[in-house]
C-alpha positions in Angstrom: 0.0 0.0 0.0 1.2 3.7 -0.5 -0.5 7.0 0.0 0.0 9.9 -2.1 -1.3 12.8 -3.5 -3.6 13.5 -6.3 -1.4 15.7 -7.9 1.5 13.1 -8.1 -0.7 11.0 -10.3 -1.7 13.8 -12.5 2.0 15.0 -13.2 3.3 11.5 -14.0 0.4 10.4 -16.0 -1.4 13.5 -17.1 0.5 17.3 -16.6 -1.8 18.8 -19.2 -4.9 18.6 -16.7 -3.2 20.4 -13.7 -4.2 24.0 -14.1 -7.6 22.8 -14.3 -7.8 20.8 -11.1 -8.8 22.6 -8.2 -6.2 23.4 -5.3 -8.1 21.0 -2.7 -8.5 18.1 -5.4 -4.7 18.3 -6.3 -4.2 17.4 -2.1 -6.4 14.8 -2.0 -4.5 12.0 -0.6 -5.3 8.9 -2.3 -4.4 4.9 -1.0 -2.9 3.1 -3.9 -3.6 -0.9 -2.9 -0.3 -1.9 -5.4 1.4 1.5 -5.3 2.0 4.6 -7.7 5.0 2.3 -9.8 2.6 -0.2 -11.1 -0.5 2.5 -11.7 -1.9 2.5 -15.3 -2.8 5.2 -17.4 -6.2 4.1 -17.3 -6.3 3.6 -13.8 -4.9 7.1 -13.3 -7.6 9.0 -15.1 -9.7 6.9 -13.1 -9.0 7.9 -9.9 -8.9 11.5 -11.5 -12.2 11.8 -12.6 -13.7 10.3 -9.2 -11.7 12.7 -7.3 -13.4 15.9 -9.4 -16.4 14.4 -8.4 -15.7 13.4 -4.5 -14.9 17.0 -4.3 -17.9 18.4 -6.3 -20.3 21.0 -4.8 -23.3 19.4 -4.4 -25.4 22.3 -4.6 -27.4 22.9 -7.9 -28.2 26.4 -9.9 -31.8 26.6 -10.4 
């Protein structure tokens, strides 16, 4: 197991989508079961995308 931060996984896998992550989502810490050496792509974007969305508002414009 290792723990690190969101914005590890989005500079090794995808440095493009930093300025467009918030501040807080960047510091998420996440808990990789195999660790961030064996992380995929695909499994990168993965835990990307669910982050945006653990860290979404959940208030709605009317």
């Amino acid at each position: 197991m290792e723990t690190v931060k969101l914005s590890d996984i989005v500079l090794r896998w995808y440095p493009e989508m930093l300025p467009s992550l918030k501040k807080n989502e960047l510091n998420s810490m996440i808990l990789l079961r195999d660790g961030l050496s064996i992380l995929k792509p695909t499994d990168a974007l993965e835990i990307i995308q669910y982050s945006i969305c653990e860290h979404q508002d959940n208030n709605y414009l009317q």
